[in-house]
C-alpha positions as CSV (number, residue, x, y, z in Angstrom):
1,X,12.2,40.6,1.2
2,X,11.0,37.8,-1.0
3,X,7.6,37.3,-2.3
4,X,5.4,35.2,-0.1
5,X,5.0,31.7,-2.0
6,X,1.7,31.1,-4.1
7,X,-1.1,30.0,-2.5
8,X,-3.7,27.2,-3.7
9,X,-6.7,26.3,-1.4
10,X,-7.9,23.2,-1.9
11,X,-5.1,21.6,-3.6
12,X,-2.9,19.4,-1.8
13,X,1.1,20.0,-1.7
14,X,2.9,17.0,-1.6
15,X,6.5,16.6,-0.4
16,X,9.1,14.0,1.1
17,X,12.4,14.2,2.9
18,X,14.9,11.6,3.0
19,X,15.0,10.3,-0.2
20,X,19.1,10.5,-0.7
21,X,20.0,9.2,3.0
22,X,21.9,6.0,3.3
23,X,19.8,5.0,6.5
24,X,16.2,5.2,8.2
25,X,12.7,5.9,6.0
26,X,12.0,8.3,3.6
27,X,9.2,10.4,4.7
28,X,6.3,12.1,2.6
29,X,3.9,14.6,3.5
30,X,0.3,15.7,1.7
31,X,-0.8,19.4,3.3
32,X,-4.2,21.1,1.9
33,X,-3.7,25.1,3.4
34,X,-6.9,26.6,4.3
35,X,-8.4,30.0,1.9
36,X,-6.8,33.0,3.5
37,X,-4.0,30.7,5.3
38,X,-0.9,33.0,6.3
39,X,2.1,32.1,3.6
40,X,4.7,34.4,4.2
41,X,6.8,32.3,7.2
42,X,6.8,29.0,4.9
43,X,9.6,28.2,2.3
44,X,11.4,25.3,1.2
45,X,12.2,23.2,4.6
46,X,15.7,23.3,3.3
47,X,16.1,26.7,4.3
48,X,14.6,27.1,7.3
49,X,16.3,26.2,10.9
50,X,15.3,23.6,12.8
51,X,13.6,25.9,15.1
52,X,11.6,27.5,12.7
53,X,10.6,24.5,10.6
54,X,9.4,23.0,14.3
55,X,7.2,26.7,14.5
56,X,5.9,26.3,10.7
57,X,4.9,22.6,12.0
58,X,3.0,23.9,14.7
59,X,1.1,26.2,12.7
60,X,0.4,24.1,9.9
61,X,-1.1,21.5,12.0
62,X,-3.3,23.4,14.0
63,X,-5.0,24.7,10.6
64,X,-4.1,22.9,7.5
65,X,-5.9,19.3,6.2
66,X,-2.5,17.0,6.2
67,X,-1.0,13.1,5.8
68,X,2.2,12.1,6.8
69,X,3.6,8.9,5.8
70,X,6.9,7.1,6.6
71,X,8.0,4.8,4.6
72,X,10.4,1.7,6.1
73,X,14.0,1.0,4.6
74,X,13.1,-2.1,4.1
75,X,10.6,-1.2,1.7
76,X,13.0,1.6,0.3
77,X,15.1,-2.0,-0.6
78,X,12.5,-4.1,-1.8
79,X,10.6,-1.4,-4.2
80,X,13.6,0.9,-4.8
81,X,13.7,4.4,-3.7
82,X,11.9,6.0,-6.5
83,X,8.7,3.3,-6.4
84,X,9.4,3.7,-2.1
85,X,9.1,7.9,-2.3
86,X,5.7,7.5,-4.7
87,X,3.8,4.9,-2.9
88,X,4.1,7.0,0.3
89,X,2.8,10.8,-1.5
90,X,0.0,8.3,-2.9
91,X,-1.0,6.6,0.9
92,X,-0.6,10.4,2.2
93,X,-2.8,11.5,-0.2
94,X,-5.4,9.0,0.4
95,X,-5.1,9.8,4.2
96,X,-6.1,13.5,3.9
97,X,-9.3,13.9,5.8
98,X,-10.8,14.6,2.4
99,X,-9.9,14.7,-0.9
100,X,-8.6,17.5,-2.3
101,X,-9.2,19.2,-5.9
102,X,-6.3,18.3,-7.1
103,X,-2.2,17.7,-5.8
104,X,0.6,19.4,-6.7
105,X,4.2,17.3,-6.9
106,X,7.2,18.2,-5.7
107,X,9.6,16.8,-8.3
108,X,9.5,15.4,-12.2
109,X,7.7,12.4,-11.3
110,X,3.7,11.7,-9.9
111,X,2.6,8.7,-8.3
112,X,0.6,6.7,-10.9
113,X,-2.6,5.5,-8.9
114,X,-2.8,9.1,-7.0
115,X,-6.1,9.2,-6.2
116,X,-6.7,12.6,-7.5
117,X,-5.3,14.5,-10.6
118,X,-1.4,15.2,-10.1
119,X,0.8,17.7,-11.8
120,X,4.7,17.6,-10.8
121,X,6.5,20.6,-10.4
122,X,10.0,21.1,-10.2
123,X,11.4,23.4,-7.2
124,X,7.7,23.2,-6.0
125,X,8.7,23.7,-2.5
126,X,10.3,27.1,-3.1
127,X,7.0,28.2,-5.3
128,X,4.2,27.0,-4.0
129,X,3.1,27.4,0.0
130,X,1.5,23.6,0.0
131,X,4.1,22.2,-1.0
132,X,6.5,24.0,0.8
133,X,4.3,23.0,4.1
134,X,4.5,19.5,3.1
135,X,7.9,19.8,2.5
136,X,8.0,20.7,6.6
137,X,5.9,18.2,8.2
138,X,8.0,15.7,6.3
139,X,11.4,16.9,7.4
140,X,10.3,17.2,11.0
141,X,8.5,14.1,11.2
142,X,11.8,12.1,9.6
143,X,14.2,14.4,11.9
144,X,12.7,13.2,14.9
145,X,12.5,9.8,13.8
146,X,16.6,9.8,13.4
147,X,16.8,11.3,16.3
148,X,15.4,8.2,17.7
149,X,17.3,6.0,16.0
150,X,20.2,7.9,17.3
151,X,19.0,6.8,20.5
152,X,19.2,3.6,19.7
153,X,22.7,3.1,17.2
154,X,24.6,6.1,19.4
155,X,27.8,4.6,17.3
156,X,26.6,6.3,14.1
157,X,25.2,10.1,15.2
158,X,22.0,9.7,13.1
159,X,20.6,12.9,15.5
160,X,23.5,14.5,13.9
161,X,23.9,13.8,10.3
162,X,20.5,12.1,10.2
163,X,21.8,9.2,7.8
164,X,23.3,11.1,5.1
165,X,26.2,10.8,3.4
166,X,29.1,12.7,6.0
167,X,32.5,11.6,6.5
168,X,31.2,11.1,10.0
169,X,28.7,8.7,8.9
170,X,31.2,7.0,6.3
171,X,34.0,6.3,9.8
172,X,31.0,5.2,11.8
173,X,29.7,2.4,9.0
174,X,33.7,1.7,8.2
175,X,34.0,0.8,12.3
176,X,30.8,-0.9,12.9
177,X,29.7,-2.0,9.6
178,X,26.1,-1.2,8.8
179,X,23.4,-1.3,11.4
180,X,19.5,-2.8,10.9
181,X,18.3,1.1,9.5
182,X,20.8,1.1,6.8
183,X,19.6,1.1,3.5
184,X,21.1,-2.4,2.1
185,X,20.4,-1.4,-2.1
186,X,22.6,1.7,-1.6
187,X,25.9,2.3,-2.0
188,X,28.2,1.8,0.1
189,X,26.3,0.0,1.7
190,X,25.0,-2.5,-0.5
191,X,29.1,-3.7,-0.9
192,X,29.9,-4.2,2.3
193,X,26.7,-6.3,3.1
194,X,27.8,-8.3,0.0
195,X,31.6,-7.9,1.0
196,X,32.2,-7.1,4.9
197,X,36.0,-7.8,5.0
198,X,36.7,-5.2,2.2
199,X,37.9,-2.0,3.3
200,X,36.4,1.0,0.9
201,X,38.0,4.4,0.5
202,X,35.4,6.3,2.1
């Protein structure tokens, strides 16, 4: 049985999902756990089924301070993903009901006008149980947002594959070329925007 994940009232865990997709927003998440909040069911969202990451969500909400921000493709193209994935863990800082102590970054990088004093952590979300929360709400939140878009582009399967790169996702944008959510700055993509009669090898 592992050890529960380390716990850190009053710090905020910050997390996105979506950041290597070749459609729909990039999603990022701040969570501040309460002192003496229950750790042991959260771990990196990665790892957990869609079931139980829609149970951690539950929980988390109904106790934790939280921000979740999504953050458009078409400001993942005009900023770049990198400059698109900090600008939203800084607006979901700001939107915590109050600030927190300090954050803790999933990741190499902080954003650089964070509001309150960052440190980045590597593998946070399989360390540390606010960002591992985070983590959740941001997975969720973009999940069900794909599964929308699904809804709407039911050519592509985004409530399958959820805009990542799968050969399901590589025939769909081959047969209908890329659709309004796709991300137009990343590869393939970007090509056959700029070339739409070429056929790639993907």
């Amino acid at each position: 049985m592992r050890e529960p994940l380390a716990a850190t009232p009053f710090i905020a865990g910050v997390d996105e999902a979506g950041r290597g997709p070749l459609a729909g927003p990039v999603v990022t998440a701040a969570v501040v756990l309460p002192e003496g909040f229950e750790c042991d069911f959260l771990d990196d969202s990665k790892k957990l089924t869609a079931e139980q990451r829609e149970t951690a969500e539950r929980i988390i909400k109904a106790s934790a301070e939280f921000a979740v921000v999504t953050v458009s493709h078409e400001k993942i193209d005009a900023i770049n993903i990198l400059n698109a994935t900090l600008a939203g863990m800084q607006l979901a800082l700001e939107r915590l009901p109050k600030p927190p102590r300090a954050a803790l970054i999933d990741g190499n990088r902080i954003p650089p006008l964070a509001p309150v004093p960052c440190s980045p952590i590597i593998k946070g979300d399989a360390t540390y149980a606010s960002i591992a929360a985070a983590s959740i709400l941001a997975k969720v939140e973009r999940d069900r947002i794909m599964v929308e878009y699904g809804a709407e582009y039911p050519q592509y399967g985004f409530e399958r594959h959820f805009g990542y790169s799968t050969p399901e996702h590589f025939a769909a944008i081959r047969e209908h070329g890329p659709c309004p959510i796709h991300r137009r700055s990343f590869e393939p993509v970007r090509t056959m925007v700029l070339q739409p009669c070429l056929s790639l090898g993907i």
